[in-house]
Structure formats: C-alpha cells, structure tokens
Backbone bond lengths (Angstrom), bond angles and torsions (degrees), N, CA, C in turn:
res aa  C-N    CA-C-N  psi(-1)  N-CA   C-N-CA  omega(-1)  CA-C   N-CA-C  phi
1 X - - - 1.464 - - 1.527 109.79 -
2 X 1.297 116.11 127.98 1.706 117.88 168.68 1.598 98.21 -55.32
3 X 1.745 83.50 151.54 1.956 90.00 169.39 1.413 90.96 -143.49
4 X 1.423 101.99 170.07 1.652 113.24 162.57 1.506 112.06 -50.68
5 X 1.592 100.50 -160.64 1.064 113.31 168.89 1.414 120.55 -81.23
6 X 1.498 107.46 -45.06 1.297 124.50 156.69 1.605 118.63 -37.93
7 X 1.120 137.79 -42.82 1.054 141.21 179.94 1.342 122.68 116.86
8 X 1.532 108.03 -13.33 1.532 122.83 166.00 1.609 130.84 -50.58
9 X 0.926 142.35 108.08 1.497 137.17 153.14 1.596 112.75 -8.96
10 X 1.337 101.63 124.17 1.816 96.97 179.89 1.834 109.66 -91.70
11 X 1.400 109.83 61.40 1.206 118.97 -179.95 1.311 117.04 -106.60
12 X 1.482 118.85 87.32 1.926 135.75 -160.29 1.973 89.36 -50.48
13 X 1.276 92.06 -38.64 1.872 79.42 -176.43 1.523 131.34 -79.68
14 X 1.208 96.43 -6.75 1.519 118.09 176.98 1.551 106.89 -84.81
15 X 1.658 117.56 -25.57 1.573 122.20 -145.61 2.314 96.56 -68.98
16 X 1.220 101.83 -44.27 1.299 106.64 -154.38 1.363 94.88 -75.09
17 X 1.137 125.34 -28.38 1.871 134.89 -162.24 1.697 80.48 -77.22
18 X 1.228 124.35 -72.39 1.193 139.69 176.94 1.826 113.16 -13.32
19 X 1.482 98.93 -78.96 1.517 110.84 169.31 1.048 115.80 -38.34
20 X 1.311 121.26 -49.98 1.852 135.86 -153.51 1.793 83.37 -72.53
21 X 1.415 134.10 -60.93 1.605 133.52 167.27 1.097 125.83 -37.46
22 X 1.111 120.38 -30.89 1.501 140.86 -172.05 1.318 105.23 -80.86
23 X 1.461 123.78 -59.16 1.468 137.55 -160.04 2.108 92.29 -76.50
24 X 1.201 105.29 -57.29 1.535 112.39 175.69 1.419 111.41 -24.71
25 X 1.862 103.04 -66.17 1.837 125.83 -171.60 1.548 97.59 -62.61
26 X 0.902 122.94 -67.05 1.509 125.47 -178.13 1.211 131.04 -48.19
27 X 1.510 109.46 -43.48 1.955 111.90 175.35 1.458 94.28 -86.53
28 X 1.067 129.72 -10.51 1.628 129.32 168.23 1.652 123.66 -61.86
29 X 1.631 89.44 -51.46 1.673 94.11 177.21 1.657 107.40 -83.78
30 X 1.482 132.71 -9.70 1.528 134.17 -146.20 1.936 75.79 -106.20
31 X 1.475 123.69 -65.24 1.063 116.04 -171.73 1.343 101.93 112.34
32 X 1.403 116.92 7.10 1.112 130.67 -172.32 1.863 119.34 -94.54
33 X 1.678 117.32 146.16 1.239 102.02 175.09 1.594 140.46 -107.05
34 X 1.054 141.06 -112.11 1.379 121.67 136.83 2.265 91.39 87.38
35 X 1.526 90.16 28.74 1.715 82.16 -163.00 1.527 96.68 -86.07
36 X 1.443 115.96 -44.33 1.681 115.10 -178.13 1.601 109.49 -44.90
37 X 1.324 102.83 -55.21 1.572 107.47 -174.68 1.566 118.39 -49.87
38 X 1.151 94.36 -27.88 1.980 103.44 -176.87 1.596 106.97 -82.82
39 X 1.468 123.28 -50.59 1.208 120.29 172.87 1.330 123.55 -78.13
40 X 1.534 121.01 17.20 1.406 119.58 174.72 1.544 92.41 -96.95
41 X 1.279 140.76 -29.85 1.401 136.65 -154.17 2.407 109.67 -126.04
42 X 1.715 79.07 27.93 1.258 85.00 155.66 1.362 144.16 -60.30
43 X 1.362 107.44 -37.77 1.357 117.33 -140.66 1.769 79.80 -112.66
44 X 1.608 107.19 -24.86 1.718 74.20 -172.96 1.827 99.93 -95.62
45 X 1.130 120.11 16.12 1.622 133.06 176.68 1.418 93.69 -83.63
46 X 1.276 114.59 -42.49 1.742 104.15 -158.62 1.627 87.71 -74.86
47 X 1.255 131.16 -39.55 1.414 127.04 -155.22 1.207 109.91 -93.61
48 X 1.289 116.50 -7.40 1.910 130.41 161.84 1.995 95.33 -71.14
49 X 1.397 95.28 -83.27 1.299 94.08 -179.45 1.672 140.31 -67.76
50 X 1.346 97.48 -27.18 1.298 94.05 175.66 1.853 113.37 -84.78
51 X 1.226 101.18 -4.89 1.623 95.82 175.52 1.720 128.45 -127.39
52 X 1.424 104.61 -28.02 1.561 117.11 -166.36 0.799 99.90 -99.91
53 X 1.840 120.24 -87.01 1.067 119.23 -161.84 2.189 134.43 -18.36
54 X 1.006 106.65 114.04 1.443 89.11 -179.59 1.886 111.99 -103.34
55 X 1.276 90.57 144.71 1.963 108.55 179.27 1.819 87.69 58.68
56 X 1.452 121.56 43.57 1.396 92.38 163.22 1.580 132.45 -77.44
57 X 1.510 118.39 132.02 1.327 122.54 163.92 1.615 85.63 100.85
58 X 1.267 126.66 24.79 1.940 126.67 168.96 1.211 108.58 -88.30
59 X 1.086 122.50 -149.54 1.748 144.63 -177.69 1.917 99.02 -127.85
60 X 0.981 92.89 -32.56 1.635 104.14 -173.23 1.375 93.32 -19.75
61 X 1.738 132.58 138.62 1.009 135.93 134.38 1.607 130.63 -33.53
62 X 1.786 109.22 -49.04 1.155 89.56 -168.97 2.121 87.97 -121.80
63 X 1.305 98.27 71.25 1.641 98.10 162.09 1.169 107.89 -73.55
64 X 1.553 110.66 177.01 1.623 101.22 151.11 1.738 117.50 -110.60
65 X 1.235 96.92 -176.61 1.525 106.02 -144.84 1.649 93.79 -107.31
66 X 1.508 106.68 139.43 1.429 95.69 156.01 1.903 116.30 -143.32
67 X 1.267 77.52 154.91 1.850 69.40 -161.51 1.749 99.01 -139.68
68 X 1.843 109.54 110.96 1.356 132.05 178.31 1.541 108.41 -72.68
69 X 1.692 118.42 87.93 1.488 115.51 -159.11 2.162 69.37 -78.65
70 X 1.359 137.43 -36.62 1.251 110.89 -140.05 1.966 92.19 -99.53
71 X 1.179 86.06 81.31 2.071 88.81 -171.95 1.132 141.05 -60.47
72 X 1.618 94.43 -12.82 1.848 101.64 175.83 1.818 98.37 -72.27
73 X 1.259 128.28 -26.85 1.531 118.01 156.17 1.657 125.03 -35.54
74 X 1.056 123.84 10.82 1.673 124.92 -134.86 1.631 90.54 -73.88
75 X 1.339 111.68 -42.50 1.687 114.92 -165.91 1.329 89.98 -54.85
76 X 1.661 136.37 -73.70 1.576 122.21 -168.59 1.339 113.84 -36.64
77 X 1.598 133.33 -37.95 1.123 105.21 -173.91 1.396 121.60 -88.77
78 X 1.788 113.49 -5.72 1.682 128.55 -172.89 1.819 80.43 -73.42
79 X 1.344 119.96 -59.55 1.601 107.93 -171.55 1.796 117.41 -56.66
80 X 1.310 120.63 -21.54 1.625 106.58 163.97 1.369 97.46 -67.62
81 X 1.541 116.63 -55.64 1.564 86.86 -147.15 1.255 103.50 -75.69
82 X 1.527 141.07 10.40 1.749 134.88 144.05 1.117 103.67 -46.81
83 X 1.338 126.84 -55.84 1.647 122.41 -155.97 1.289 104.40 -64.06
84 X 1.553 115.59 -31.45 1.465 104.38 -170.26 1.607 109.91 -89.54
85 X 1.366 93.44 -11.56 1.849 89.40 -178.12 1.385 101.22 102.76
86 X 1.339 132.19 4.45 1.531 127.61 177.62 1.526 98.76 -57.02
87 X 1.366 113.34 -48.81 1.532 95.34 176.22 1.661 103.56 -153.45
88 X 0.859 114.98 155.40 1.729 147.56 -154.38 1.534 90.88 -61.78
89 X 1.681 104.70 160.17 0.956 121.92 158.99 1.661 128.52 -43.58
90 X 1.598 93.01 -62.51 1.492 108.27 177.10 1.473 115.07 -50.90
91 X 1.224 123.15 -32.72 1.952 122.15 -170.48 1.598 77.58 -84.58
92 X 1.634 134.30 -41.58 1.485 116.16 -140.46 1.722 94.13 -73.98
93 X 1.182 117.59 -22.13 1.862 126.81 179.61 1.748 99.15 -71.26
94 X 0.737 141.72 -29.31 1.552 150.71 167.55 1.549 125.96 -51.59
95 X 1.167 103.60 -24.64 1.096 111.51 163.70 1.502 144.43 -23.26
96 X 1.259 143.97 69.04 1.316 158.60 162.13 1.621 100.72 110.90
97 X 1.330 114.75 32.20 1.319 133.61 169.46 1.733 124.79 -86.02
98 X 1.050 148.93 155.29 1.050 135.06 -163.63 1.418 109.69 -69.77
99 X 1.649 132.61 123.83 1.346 123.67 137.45 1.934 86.03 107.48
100 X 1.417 101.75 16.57 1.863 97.89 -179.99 1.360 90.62 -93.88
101 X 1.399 91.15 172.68 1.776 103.95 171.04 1.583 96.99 -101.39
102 X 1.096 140.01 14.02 1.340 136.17 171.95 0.922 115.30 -112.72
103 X 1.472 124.52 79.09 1.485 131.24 164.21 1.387 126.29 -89.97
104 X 1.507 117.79 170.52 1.662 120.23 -175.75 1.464 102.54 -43.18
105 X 1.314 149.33 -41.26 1.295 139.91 -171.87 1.896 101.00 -130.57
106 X 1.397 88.69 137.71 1.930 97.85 -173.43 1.641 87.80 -57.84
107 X 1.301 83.32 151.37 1.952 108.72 159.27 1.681 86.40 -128.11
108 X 1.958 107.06 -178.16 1.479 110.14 -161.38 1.576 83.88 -117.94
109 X 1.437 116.29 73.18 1.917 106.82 166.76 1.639 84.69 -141.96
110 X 1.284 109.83 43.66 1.891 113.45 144.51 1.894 107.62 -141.67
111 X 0.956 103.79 155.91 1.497 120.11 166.45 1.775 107.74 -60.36
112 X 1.444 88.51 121.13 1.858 70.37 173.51 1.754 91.36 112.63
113 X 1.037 106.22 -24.86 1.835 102.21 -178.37 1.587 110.96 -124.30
114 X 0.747 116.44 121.95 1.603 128.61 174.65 1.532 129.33 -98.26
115 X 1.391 112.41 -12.30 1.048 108.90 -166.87 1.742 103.40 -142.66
116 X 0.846 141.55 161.94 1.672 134.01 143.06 1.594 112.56 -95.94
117 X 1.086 98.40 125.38 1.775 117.20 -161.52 1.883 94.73 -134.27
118 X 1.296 102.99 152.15 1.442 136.84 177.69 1.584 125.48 142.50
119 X 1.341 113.17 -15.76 1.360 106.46 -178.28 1.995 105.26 -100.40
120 X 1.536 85.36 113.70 1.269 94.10 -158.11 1.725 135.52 -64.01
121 X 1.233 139.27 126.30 1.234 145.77 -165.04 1.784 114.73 104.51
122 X 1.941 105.03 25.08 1.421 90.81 -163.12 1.992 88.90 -113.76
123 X 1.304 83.39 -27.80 1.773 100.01 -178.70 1.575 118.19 -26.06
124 X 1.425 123.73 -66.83 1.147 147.28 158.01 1.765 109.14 -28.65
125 X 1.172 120.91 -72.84 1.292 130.29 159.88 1.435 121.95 -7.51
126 X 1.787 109.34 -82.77 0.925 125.45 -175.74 1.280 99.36 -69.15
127 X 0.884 149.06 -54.90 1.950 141.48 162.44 1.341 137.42 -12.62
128 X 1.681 93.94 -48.40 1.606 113.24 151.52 1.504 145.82 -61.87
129 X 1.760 73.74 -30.91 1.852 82.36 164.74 1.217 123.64 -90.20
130 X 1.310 116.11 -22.35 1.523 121.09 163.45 1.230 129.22 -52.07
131 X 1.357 113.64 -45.39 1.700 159.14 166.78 1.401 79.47 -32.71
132 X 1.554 104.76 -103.81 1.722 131.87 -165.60 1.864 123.43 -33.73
133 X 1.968 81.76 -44.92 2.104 80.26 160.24 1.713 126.83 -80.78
134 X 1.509 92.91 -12.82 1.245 75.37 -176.09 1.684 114.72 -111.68
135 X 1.666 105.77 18.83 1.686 107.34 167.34 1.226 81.67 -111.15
136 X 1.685 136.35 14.87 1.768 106.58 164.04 1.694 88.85 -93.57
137 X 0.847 138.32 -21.56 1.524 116.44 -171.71 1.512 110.65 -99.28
138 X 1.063 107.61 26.80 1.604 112.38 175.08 1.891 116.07 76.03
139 X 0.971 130.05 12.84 1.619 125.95 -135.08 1.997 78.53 -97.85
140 X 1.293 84.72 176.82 1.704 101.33 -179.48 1.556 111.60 -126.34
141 X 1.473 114.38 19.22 1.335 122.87 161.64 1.540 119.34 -71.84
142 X 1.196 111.16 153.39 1.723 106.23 -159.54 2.011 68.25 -128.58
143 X 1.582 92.01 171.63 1.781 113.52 -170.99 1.242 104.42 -143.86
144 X 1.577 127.42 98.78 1.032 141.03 -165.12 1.663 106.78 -96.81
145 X 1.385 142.97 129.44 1.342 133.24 178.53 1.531 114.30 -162.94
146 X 1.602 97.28 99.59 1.920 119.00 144.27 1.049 125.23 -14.38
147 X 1.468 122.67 102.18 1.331 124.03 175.48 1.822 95.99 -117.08
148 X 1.445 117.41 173.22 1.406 123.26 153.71 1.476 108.10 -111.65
149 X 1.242 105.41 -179.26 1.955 114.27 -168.48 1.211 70.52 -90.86
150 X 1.433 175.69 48.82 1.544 134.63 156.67 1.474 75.76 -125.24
151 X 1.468 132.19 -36.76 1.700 116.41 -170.11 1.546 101.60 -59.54
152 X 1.276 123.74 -27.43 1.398 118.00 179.71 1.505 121.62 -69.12
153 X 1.271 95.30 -1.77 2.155 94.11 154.62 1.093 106.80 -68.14
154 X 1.018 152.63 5.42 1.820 131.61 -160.20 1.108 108.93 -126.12
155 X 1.079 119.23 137.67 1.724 120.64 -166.61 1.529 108.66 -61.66
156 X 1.506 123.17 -36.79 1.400 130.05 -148.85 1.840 85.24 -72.91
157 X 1.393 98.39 -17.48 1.986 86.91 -179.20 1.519 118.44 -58.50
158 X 1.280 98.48 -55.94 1.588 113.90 178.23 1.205 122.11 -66.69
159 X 1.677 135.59 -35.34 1.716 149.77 132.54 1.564 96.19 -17.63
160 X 1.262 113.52 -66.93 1.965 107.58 177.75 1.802 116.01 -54.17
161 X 0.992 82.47 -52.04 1.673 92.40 -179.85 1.796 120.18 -57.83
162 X 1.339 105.07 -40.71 1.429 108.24 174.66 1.536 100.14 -63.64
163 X 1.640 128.67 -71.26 1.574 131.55 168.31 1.674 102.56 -27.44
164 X 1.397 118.17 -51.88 1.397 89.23 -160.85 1.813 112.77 -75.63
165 X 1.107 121.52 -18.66 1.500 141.26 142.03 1.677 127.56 -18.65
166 X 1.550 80.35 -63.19 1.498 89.63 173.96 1.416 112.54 -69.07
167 X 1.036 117.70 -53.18 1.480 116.90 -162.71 1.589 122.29 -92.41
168 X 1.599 92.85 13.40 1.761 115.79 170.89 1.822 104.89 46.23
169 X 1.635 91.99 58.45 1.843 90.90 177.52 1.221 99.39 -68.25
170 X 1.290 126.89 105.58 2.070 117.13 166.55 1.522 101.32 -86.03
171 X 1.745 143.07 -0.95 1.092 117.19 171.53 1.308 94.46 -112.87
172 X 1.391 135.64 36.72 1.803 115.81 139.31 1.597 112.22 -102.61
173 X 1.154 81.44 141.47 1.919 97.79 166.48 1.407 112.09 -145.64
174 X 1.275 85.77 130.84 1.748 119.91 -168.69 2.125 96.97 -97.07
175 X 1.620 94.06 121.82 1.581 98.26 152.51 1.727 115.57 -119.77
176 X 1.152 100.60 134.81 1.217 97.16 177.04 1.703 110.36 -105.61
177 X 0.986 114.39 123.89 1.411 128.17 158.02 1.525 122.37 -37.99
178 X 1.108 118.95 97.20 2.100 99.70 -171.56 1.273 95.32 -139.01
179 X 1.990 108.35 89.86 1.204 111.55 162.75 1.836 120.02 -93.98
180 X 1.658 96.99 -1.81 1.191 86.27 168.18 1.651 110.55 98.23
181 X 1.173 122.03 5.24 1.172 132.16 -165.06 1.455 115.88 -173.65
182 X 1.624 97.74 120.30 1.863 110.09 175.34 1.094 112.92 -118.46
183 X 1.253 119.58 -160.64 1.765 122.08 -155.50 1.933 111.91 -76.32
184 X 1.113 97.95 -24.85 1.643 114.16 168.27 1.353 146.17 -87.63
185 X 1.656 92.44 -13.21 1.517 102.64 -178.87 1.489 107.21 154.15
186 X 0.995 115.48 -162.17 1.981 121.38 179.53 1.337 88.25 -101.31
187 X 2.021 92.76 136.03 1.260 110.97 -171.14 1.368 107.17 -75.04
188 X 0.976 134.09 -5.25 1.821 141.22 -175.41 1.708 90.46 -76.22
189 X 1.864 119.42 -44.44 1.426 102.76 165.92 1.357 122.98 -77.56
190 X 0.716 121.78 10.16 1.874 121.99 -176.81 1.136 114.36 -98.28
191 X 1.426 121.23 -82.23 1.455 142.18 178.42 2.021 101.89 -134.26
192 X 1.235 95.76 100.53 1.251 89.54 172.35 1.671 120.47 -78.21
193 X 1.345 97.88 149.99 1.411 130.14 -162.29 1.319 122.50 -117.30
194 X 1.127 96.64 8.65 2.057 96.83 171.85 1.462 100.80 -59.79
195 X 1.330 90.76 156.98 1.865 123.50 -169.61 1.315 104.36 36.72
196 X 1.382 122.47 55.92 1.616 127.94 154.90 1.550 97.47 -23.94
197 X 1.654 112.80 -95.10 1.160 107.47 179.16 2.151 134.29 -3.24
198 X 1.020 82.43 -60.50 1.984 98.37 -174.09 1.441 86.66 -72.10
199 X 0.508 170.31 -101.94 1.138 168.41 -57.88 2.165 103.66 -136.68
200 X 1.166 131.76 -9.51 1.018 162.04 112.74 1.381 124.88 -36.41
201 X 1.069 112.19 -76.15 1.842 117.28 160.72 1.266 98.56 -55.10
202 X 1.116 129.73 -62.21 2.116 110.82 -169.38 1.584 117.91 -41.01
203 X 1.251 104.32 -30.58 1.664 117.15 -178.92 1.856 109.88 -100.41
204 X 1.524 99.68 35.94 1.308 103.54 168.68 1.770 118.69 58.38
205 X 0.986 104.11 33.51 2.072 117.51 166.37 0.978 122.94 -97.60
206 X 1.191 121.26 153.78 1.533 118.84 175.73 1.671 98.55 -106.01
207 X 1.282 101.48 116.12 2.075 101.06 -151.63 2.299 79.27 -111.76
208 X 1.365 95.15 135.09 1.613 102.24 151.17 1.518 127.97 -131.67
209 X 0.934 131.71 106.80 1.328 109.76 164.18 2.010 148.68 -63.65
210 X 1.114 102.76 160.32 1.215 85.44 -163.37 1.381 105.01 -159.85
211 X 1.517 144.05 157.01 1.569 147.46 -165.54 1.543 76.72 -98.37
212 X 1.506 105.54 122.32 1.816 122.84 -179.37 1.810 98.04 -96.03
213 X 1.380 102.89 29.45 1.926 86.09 165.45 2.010 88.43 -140.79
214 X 1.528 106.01 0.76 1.690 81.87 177.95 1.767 97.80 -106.31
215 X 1.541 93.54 100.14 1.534 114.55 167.05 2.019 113.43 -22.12
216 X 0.875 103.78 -64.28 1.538 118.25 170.10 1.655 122.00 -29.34
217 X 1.571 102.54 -60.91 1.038 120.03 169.89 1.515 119.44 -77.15
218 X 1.248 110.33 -6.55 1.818 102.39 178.96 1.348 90.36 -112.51
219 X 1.523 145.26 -18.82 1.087 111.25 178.67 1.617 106.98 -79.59
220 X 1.476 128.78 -31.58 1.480 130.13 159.15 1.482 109.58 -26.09
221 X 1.678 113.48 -83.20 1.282 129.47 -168.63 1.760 101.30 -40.10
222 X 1.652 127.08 -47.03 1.499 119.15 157.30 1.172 138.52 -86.10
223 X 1.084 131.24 33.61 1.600 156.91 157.86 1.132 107.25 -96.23
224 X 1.656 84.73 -115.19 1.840 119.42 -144.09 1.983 89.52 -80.10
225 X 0.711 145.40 -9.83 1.954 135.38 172.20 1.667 99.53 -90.59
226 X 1.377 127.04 -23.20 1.410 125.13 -178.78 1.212 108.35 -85.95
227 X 1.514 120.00 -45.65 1.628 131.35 -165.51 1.928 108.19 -25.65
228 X 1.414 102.84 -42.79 1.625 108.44 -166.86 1.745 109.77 -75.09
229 X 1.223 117.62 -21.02 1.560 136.95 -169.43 1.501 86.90 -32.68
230 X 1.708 111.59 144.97 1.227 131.41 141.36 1.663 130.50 -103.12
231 X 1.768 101.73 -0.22 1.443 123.98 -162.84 1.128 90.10 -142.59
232 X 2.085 98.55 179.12 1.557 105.66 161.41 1.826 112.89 -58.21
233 X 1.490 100.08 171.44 1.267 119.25 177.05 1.596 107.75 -127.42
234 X 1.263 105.84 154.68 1.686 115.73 164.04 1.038 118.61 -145.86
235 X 1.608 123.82 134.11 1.394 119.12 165.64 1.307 125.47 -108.71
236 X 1.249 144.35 128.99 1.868 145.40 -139.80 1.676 76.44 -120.86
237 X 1.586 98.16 100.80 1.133 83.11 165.71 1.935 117.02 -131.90
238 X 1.648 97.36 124.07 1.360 108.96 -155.23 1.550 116.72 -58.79
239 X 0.949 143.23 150.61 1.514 148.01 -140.02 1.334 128.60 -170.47
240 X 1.433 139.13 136.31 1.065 121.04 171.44 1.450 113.48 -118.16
241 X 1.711 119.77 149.59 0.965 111.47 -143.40 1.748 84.78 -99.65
242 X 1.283 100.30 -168.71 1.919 98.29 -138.69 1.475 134.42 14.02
243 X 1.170 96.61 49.56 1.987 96.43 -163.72 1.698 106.53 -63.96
244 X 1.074 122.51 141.23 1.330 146.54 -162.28 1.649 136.29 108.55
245 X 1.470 86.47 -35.06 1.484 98.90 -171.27 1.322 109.59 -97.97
246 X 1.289 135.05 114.79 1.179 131.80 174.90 2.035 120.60 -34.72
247 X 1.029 93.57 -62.08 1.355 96.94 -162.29 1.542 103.49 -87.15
248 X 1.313 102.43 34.55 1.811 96.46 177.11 1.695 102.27 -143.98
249 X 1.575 110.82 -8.95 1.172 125.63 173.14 1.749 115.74 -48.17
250 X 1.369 120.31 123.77 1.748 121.19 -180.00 1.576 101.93 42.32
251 X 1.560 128.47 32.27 1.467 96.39 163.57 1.907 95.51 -122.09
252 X 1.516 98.48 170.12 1.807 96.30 -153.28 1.617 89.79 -80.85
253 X 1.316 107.08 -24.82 1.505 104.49 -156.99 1.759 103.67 -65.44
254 X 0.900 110.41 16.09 1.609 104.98 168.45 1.370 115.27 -124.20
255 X 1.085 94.42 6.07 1.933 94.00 160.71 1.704 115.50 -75.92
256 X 1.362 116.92 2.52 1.486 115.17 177.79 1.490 95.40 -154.54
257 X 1.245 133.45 -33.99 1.944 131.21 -157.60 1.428 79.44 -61.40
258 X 1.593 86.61 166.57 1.545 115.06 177.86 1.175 118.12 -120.07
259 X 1.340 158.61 169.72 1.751 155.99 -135.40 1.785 92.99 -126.70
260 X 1.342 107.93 124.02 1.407 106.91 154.44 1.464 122.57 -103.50
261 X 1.103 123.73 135.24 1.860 127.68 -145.48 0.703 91.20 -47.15
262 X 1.475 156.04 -23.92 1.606 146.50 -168.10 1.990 109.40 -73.43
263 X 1.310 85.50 -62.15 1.812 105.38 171.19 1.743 97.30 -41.40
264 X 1.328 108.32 -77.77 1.563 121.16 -175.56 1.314 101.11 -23.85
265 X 1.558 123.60 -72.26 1.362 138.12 -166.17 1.665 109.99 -50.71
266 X 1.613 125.32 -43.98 1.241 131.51 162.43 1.273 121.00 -60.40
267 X 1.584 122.00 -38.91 1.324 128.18 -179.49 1.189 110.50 -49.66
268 X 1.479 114.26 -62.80 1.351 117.70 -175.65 1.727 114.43 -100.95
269 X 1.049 127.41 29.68 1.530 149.68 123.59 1.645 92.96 -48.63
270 X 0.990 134.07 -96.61 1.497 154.65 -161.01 1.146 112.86 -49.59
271 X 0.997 133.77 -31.72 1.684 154.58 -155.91 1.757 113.77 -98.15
272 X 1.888 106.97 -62.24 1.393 100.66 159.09 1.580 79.02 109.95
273 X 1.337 101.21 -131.17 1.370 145.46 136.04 2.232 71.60 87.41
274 X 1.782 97.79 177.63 1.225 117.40 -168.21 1.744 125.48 -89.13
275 X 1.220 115.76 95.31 1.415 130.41 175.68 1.677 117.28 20.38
C-alpha cells in the first residue's frame, strides 16, 4: 500500500478515526486534558487536511494557511501534521513532555503552524491579517481558521469580522466549532448562541451551516457553497464534543479529566481508527 511521508495510509476515511486514536494514546501517556475538545474537531481536521488545504506545512509562498484560533485542540492538529509526515513519530510521542515543541497550545517551531494560538478571541485576528497581506500581494493562498462557539463571546471576534467585511477578504474562511459546550458549562447557559449563523450574516458573511462530523457535507459547505463569495465565509459547523467515545460524548467533564488506562483501553476499543 502507498503511504505518506509520515508513513500513514492515504485513506481520507480512515484520517479522522485515526486522529480521534492518536489524541486518546497521546493525552493518555502526557496525562494531559483538553481530550473532548480535540475529538469534537476531528472530522473537520481530517477534511482541512486530508483534502483542501494546499502545500500545507511547505515554504511555498502561496500555500494555504491554517490557523487553530481554538488551541487547547492542539493534539488534533500535532496528529495531521503526523499523518502528513510534518513530523515523526518519535517528536509525535513527546508530546507535553519536557523541552518538546508539542505543547498544550501550538507555538510556530513546526511546519504546519504559523502562528502560536490559545488565548482565546485572538485567532480570527491574526487570520485577517494574513488574509489582507496576502490578497495585497496578489497570491492565491486562501487562510483557513478554527474557532470554537465559546471563543465567539469575545468582542475581538466580531472587531475581526467587521475588518474582514470591510476589506472583502474572499480567501478567509472561518469554521467554527459549535459543540455547544465550554469550560464552565453549556454555552446555551453562558452566553447564548442561537442562530450563530444570523448573526454572522448581520456582520456581512457568507455563514452555512452544516453537521461538522458528516465529512461530505463539510467538504461541500468548504468548496462548492463558498466558490461564489465576494467576502469572508463561515461555516457553523455543529459538533459534538468528544465525539466518538461513548462515555465522553456532551459531558463537560472531559473538557479537562484525564484517562485512566481502563477508560484509555475502551476509548480506543470504540474508536478503531489506525495504529
């Protein structure tokens, strides 16, 4: 069987099952938490990376860009850039270990990361500016950037959104993560968030929604429904947070708990996905 560079099987349907194993083994041995948040934004990681993105993690001038505004996710995106071979097995076991470059939130000393992201509502921001320099120099790189529904409390979200408005970025596109749940509780108790979408369009977006685990439909919702854009775009795409694992599915306590080898061993019992 061909593989990447990485050594992975180039099987797009295998990619997200894959991650979801990856993120399990890894916050398992690190001791680390942040596991719901990573397996809610599988499926649209595999379909960023395993399909769109172009020259990701190159030198290429005009790659495209991707930028994790919601960073405590960081393991989903350390497991693409395994799949692609950005970096080895051995660094990908390193993980939140002393003196790795793979910590709880990306910094930019791997291929594949551009930015250091985690402090939340800044993601968007820096996206725009990427956006704006790089449709002033003519380039054909597009700027792809991860948000969650709870970063969308913060004003600096919508401050981006008006700029990206103004200045008619048509190569950023914004996904937002909306499992519905942040570090405190369900976002319906926090700051409610009905009609994400509308509320997107009021600030001049071209907003779609879409079920953020049916692959099919998110690579649509980032294609062929954007293709016509004269502005930014966004797709709200709905999610559940630890999706795969039964017993971690919509509950909060896995936005920080940690795996006891037993859990671990069921997790990825349940999960499947590639060695």
């Amino acid at each position: 069987m061909d593989r990447t560079p990485g050594g992975v099987p180039p099987d797009r349907g295998a990619m997200a099952a894959t991650l979801r194993r990856w993120i399990i083994e890894r916050s398992f041995e690190a001791g680390v938490g942040h596991i719901g948040s990573a397996l809610s934004v599988a499926d649209v990681m595999a379909v960023l990376w395993g399909d769109l993105l172009r020259n990701p993690g190159s030198s290429h001038p005009d790659r495209d860009r991707f930028v994790l505004a919601k960073g405590h996710a960081a393991l989903c995106l350390y497991g693409a850039l395994r799949w692609h071979g950005l970096i080895d097995e051995g660094t990908f076991r390193t993980f939140c270990t002393d003196g790795s470059p793979l910590g709880g939130h990306p910094e930019p000393c791997l291929p594949g990361i551009e930015v250091a992201t985690g402090s939340l509502g800044q993601g968007l921001s820096v996206a725009c500016g990427m956006a704006h320099a790089l449709k002033a120099r003519g380039s054909t790189a597009r700027v792809f950037v991860l948000l969650s529904d709870a970063e969308c409390n913060e004003g600096q979200v919508w401050e981006a959104a008006m700029f990206a408005t103004q200045h008619r970025l048509d190569n950023l596109i914004a996904i937002v993560d909306f499992n519905g749940m942040q570090a405190l509780g369900n976002s319906r108790d926090i700051l409610d968030q009905s009609n994400l979408r509308g509320r997107w369009e009021a600030f001049g977006w071209l907003a779609v929604e879409t079920d953020g685990h049916d692959e099919p439909a998110l690579r649509d919702a980032l294609t062929i429904r954007i293709d016509a854009r004269t502005g930014p775009a966004v797709v709200v795409a709905h999610t559940v947070q630890g999706k795969g694992v039964s017993f971690m599915e919509r509950h909060l306590e896995w936005h920080y708990r940690n795996l006891t080898p037993k859990l671990a061993a069921r997790a990825i019992t349940e999960i499947g996905g590639l060695a």
